[in-house]
Biopython code that builds the backbone (N, CA, C, O; Angstrom):
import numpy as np
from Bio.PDB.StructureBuilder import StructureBuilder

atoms = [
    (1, "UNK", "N", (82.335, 134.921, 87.796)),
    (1, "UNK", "CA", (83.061, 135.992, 87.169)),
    (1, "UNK", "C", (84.516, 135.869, 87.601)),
    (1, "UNK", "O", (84.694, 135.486, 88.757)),
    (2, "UNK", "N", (85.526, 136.120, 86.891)),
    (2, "UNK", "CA", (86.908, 136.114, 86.851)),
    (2, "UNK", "C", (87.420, 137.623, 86.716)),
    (2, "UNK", "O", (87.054, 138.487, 85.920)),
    (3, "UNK", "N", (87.932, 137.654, 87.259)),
    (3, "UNK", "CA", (89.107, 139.050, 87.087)),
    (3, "UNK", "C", (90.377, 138.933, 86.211)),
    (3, "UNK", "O", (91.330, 139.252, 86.922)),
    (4, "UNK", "N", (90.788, 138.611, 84.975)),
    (4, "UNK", "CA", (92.168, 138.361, 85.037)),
    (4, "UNK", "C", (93.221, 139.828, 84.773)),
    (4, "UNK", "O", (93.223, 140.762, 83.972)),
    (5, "UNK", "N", (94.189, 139.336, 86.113)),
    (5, "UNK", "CA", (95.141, 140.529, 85.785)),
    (5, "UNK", "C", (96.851, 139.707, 86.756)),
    (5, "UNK", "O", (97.004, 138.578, 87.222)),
    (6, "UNK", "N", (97.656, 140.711, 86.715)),
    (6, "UNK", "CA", (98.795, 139.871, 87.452)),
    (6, "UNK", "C", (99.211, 141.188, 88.605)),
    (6, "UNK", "O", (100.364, 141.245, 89.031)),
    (7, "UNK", "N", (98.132, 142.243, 89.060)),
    (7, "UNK", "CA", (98.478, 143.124, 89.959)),
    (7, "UNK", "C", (97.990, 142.069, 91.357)),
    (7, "UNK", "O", (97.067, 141.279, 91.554)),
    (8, "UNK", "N", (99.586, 142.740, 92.427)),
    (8, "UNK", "CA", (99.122, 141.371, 93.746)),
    (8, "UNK", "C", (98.154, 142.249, 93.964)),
    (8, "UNK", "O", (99.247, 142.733, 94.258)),
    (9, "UNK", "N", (97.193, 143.022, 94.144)),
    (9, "UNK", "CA", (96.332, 143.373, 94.638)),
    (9, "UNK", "C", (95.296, 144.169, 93.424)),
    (9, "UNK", "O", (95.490, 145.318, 93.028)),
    (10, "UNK", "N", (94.332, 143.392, 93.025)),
    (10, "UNK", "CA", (93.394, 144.049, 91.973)),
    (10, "UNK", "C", (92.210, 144.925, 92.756)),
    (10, "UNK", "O", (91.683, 144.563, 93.808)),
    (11, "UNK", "N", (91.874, 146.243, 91.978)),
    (11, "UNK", "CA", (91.392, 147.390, 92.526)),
    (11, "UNK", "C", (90.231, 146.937, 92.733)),
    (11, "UNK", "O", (90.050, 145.811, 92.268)),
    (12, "UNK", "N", (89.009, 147.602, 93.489)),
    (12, "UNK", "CA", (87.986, 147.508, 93.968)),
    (12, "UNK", "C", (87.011, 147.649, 92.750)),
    (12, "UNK", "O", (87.017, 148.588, 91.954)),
    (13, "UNK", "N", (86.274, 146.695, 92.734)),
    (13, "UNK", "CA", (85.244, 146.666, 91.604)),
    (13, "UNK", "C", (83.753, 147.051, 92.288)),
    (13, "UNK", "O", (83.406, 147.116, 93.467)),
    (14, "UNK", "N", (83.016, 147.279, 91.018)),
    (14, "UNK", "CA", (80.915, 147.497, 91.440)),
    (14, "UNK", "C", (80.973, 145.889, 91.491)),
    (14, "UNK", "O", (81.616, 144.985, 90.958)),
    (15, "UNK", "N", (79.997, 146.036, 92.380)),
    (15, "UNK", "CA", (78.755, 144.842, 92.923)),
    (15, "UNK", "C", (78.344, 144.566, 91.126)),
    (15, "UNK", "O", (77.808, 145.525, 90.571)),
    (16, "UNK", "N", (78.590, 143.330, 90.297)),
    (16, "UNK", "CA", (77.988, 143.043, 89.233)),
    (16, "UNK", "C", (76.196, 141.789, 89.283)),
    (16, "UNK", "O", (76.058, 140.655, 89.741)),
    (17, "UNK", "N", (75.432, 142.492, 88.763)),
    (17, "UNK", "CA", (74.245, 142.075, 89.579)),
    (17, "UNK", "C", (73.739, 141.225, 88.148)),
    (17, "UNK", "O", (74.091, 141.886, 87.171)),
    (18, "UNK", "N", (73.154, 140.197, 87.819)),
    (18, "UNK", "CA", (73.051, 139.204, 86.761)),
    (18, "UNK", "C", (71.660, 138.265, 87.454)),
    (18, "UNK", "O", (71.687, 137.253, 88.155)),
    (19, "UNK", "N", (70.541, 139.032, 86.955)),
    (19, "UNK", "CA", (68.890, 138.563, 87.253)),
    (19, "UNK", "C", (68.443, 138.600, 88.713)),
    (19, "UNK", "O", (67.842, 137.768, 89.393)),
    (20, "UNK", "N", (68.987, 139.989, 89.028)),
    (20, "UNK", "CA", (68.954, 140.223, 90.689)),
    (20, "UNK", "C", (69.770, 139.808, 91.565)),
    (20, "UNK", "O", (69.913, 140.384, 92.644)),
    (21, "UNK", "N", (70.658, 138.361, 91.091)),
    (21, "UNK", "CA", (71.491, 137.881, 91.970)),
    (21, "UNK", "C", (72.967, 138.486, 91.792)),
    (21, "UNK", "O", (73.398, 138.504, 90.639)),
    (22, "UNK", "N", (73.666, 138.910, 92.669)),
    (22, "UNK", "CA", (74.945, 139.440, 92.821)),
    (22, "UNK", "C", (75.831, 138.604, 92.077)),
    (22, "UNK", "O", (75.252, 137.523, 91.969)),
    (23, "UNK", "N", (77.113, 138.545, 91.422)),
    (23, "UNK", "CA", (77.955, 137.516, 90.757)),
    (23, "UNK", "C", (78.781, 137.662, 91.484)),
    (23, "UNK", "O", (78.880, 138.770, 92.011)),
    (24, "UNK", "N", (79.709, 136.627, 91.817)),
    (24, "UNK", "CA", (80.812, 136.119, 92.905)),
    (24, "UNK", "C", (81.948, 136.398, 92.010)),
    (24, "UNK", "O", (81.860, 135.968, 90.860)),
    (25, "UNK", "N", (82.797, 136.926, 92.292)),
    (25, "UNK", "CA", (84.318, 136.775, 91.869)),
    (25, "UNK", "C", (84.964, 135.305, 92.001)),
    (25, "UNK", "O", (84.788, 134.538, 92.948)),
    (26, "UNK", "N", (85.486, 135.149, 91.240)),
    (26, "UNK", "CA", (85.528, 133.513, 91.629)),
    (26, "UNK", "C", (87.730, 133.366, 91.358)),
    (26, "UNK", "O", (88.576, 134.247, 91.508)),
    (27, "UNK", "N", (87.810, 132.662, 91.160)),
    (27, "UNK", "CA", (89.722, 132.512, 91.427)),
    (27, "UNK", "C", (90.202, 131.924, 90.215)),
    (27, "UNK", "O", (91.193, 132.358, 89.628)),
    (28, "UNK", "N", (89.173, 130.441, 89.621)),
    (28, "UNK", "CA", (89.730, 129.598, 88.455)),
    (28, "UNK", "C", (88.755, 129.478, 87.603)),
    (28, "UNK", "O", (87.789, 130.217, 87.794)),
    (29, "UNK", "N", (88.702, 128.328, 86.179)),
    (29, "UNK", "CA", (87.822, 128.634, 85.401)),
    (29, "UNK", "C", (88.341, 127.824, 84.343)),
    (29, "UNK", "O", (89.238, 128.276, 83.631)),
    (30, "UNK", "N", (87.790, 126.458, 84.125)),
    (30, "UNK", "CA", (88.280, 125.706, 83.244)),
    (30, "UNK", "C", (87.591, 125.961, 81.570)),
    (30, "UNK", "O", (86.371, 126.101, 81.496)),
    (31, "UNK", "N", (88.350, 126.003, 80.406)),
    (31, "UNK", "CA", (88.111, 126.676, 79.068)),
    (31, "UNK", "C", (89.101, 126.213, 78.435)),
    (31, "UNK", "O", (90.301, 126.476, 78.502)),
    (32, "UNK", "N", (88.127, 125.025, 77.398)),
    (32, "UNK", "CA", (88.418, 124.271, 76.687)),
    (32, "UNK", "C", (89.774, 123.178, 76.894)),
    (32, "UNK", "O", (90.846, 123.236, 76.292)),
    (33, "UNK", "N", (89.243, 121.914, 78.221)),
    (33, "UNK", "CA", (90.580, 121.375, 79.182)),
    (33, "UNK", "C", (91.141, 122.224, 79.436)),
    (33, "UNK", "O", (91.984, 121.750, 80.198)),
    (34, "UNK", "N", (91.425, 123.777, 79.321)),
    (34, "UNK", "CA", (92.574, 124.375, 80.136)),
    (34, "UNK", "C", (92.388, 125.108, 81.532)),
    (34, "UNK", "O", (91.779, 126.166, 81.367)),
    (35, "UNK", "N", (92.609, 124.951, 82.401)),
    (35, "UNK", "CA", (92.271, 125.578, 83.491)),
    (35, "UNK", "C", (93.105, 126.876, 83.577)),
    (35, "UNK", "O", (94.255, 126.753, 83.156)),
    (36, "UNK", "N", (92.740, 128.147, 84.057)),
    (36, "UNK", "CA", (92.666, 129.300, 83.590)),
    (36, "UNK", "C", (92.596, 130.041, 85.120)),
    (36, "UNK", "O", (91.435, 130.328, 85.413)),
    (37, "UNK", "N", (93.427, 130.348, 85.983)),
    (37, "UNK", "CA", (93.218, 131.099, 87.107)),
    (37, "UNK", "C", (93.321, 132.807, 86.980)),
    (37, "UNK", "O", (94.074, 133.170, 86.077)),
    (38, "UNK", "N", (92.732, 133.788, 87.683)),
    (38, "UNK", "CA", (93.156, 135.130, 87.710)),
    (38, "UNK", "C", (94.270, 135.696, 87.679)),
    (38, "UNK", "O", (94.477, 136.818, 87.217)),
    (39, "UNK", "N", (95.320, 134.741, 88.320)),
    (39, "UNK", "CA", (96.795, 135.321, 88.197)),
    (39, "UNK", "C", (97.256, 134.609, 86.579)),
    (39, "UNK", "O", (98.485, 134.568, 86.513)),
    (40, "UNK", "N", (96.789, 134.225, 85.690)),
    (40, "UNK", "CA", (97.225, 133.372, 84.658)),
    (40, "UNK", "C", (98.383, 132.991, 84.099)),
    (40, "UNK", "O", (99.041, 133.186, 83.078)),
    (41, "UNK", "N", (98.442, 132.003, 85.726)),
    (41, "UNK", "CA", (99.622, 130.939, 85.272)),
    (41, "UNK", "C", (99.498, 129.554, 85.564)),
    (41, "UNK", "O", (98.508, 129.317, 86.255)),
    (42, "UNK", "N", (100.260, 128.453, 85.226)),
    (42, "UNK", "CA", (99.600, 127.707, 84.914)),
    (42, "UNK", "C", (99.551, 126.360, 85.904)),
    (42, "UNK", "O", (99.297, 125.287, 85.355)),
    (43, "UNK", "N", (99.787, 126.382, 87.340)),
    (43, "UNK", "CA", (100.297, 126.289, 88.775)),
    (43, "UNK", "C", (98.844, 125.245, 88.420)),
    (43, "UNK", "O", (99.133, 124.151, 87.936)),
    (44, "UNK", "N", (97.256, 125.544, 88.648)),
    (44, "UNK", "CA", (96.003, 125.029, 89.174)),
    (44, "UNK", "C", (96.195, 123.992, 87.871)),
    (44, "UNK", "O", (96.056, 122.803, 88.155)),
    (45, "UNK", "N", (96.427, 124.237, 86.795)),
    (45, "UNK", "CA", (96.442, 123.438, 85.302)),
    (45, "UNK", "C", (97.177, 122.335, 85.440)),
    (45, "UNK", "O", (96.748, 121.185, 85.355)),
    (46, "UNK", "N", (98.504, 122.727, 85.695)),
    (46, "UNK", "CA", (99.741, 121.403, 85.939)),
    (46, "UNK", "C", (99.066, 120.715, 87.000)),
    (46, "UNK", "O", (98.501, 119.648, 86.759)),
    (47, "UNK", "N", (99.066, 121.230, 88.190)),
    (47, "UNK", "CA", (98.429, 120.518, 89.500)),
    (47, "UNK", "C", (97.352, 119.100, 89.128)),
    (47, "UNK", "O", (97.384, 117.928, 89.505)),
    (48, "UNK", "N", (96.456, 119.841, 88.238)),
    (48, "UNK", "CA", (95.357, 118.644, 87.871)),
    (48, "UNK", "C", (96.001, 117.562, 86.693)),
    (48, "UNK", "O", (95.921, 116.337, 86.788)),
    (49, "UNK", "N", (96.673, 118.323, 85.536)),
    (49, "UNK", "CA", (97.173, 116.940, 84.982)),
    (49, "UNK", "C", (97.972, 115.994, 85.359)),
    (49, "UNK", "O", (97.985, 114.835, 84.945)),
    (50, "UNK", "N", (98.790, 116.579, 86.317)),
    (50, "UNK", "CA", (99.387, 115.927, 87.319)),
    (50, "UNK", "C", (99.446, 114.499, 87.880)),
    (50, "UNK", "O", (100.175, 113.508, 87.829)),
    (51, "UNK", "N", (98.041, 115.001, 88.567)),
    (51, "UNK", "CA", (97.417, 114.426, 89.248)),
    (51, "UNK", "C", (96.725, 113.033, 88.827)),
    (51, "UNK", "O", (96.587, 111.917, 89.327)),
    (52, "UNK", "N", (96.278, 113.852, 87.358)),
    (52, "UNK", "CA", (95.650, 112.599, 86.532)),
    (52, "UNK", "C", (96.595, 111.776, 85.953)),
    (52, "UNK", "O", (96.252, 110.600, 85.836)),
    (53, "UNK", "N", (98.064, 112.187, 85.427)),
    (53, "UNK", "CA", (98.910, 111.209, 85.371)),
    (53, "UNK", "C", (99.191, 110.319, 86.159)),
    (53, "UNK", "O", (99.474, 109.167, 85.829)),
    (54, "UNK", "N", (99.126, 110.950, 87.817)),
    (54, "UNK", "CA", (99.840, 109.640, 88.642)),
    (54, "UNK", "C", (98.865, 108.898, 88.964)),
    (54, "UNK", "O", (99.192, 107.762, 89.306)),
    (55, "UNK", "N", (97.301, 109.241, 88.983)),
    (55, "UNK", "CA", (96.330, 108.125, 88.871)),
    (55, "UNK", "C", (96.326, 107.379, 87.639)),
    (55, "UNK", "O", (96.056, 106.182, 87.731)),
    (56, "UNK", "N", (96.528, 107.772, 86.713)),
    (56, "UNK", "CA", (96.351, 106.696, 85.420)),
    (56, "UNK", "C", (97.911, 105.321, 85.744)),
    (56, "UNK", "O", (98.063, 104.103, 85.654)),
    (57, "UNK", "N", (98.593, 106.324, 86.065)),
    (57, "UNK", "CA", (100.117, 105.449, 86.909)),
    (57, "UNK", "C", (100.033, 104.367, 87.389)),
    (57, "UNK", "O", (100.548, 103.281, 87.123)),
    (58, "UNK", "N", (99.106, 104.837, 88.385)),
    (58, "UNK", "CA", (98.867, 103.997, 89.898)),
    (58, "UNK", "C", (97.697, 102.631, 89.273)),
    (58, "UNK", "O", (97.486, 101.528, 89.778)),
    (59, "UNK", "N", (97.306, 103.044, 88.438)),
    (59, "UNK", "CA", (95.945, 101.921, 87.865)),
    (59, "UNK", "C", (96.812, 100.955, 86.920)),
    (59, "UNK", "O", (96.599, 99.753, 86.763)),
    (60, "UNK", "N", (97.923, 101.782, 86.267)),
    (60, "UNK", "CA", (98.732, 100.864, 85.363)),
    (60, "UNK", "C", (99.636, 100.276, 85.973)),
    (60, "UNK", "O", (100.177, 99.450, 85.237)),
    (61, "UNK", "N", (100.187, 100.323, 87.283)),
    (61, "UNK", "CA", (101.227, 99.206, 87.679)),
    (61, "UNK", "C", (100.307, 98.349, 88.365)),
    (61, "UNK", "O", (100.878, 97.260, 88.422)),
    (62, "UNK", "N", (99.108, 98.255, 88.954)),
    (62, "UNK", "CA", (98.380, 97.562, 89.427)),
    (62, "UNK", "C", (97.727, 96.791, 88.913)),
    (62, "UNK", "O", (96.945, 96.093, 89.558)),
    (63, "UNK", "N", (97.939, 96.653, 86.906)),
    (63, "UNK", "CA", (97.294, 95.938, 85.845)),
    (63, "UNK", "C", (99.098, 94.872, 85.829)),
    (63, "UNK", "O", (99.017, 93.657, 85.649)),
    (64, "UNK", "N", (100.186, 95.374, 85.983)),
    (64, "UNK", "CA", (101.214, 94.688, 85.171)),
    (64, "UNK", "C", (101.812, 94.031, 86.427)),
    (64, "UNK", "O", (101.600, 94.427, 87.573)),
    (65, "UNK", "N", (102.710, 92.807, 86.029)),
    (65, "UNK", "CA", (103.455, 92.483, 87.439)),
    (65, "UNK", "C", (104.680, 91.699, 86.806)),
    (65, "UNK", "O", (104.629, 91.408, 85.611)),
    (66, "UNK", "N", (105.771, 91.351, 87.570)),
    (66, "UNK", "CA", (106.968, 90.510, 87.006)),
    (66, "UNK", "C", (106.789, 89.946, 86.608)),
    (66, "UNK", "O", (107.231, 90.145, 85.477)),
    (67, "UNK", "N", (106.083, 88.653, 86.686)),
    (67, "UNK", "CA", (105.962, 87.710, 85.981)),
    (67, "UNK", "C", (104.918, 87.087, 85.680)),
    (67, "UNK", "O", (104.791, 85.883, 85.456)),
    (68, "UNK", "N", (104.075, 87.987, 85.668)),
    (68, "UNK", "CA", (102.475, 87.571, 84.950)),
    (68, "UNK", "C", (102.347, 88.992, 84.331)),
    (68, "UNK", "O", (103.060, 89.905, 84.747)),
    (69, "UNK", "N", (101.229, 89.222, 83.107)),
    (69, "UNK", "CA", (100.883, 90.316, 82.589)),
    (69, "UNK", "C", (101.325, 89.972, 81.477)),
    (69, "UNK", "O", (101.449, 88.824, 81.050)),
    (70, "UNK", "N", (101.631, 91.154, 80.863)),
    (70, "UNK", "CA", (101.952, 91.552, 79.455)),
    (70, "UNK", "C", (103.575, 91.243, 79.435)),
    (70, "UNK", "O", (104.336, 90.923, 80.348)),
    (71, "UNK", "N", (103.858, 91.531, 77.638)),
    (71, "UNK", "CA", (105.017, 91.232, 77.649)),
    (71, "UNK", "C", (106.058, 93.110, 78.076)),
    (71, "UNK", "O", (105.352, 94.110, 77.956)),
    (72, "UNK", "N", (107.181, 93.283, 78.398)),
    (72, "UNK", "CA", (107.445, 94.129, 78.296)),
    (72, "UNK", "C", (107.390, 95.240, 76.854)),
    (72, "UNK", "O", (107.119, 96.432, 77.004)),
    (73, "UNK", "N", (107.544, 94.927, 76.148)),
    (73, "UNK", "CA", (107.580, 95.857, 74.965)),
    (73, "UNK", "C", (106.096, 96.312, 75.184)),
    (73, "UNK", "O", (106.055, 97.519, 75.424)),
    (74, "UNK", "N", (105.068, 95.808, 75.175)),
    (74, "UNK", "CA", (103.523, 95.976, 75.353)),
    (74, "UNK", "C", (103.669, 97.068, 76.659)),
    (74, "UNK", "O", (103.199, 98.200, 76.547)),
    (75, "UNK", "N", (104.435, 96.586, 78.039)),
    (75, "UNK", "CA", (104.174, 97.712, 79.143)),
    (75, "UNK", "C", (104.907, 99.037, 78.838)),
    (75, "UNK", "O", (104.638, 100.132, 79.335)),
    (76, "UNK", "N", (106.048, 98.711, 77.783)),
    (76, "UNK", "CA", (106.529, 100.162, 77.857)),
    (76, "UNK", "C", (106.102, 101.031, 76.916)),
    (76, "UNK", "O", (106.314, 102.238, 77.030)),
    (77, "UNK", "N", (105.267, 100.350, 75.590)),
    (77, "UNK", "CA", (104.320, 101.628, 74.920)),
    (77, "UNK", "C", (103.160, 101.793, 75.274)),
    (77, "UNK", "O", (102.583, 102.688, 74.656)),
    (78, "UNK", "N", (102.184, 100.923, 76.555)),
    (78, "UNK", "CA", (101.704, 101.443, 77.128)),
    (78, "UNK", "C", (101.963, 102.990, 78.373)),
    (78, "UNK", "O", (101.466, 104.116, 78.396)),
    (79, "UNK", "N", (102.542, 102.583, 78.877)),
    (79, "UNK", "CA", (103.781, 103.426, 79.840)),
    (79, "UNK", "C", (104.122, 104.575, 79.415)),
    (79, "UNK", "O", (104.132, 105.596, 80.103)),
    (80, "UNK", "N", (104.489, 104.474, 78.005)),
    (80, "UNK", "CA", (104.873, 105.672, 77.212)),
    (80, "UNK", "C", (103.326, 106.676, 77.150)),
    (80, "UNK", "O", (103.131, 107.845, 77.483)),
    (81, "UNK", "N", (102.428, 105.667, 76.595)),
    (81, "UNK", "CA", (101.271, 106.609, 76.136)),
    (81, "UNK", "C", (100.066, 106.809, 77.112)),
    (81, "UNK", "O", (99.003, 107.093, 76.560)),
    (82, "UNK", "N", (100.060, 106.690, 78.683)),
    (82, "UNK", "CA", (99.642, 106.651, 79.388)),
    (82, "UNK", "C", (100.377, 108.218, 80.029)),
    (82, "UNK", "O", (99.686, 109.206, 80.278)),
    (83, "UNK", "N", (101.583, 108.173, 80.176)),
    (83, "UNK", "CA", (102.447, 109.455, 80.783)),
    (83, "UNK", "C", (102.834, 110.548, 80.098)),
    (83, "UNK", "O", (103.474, 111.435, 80.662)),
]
sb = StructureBuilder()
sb.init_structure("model")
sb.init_model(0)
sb.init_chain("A")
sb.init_seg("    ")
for serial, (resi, resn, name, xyz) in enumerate(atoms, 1):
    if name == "N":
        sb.init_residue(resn, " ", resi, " ")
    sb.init_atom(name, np.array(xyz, "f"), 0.0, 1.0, " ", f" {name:<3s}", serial, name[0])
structure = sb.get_structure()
């Protein structure tokens, strides 16, 4: 369960109970690729694509090199459509 609101301090809620078991308040909540936190902004979202850019990065300079690989025009519309 998610709360979304942008008060720094959200009011005291009931115990929500779902087949006897209590439901956890939880912080984030990914919906449809978008990651979606309680304060809803977009800090946890950027963080991960981020992330996945500079790994896709890190895999693509480790495919290309000065003078072996591809030709440049090939690394830079890769490059382009990788970032």
């Amino acid at each position: 369960m998610i709360l979304f609101t942008r008060r720094y301090e959200p009011e005291q809620h009931k115990a929500i109970y779902f087949f006897d078991e209590e439901v956890k308040l939880g912080h984030g909540v990914k919906y449809h690729g978008v990651i979606l936190d309680s304060k809803l902004n977009w800090k946890a979202h950027l963080d991960s694509r981020c992330q996945k850019a500079i790994v896709a990065f890190a895999q693509f300079r480790r495919v290309t090199g000065v003078t072996w690989g591809m030709t440049p025009k090939v690394v830079h519309w890769l490059y382009t459509a990788v970032i």
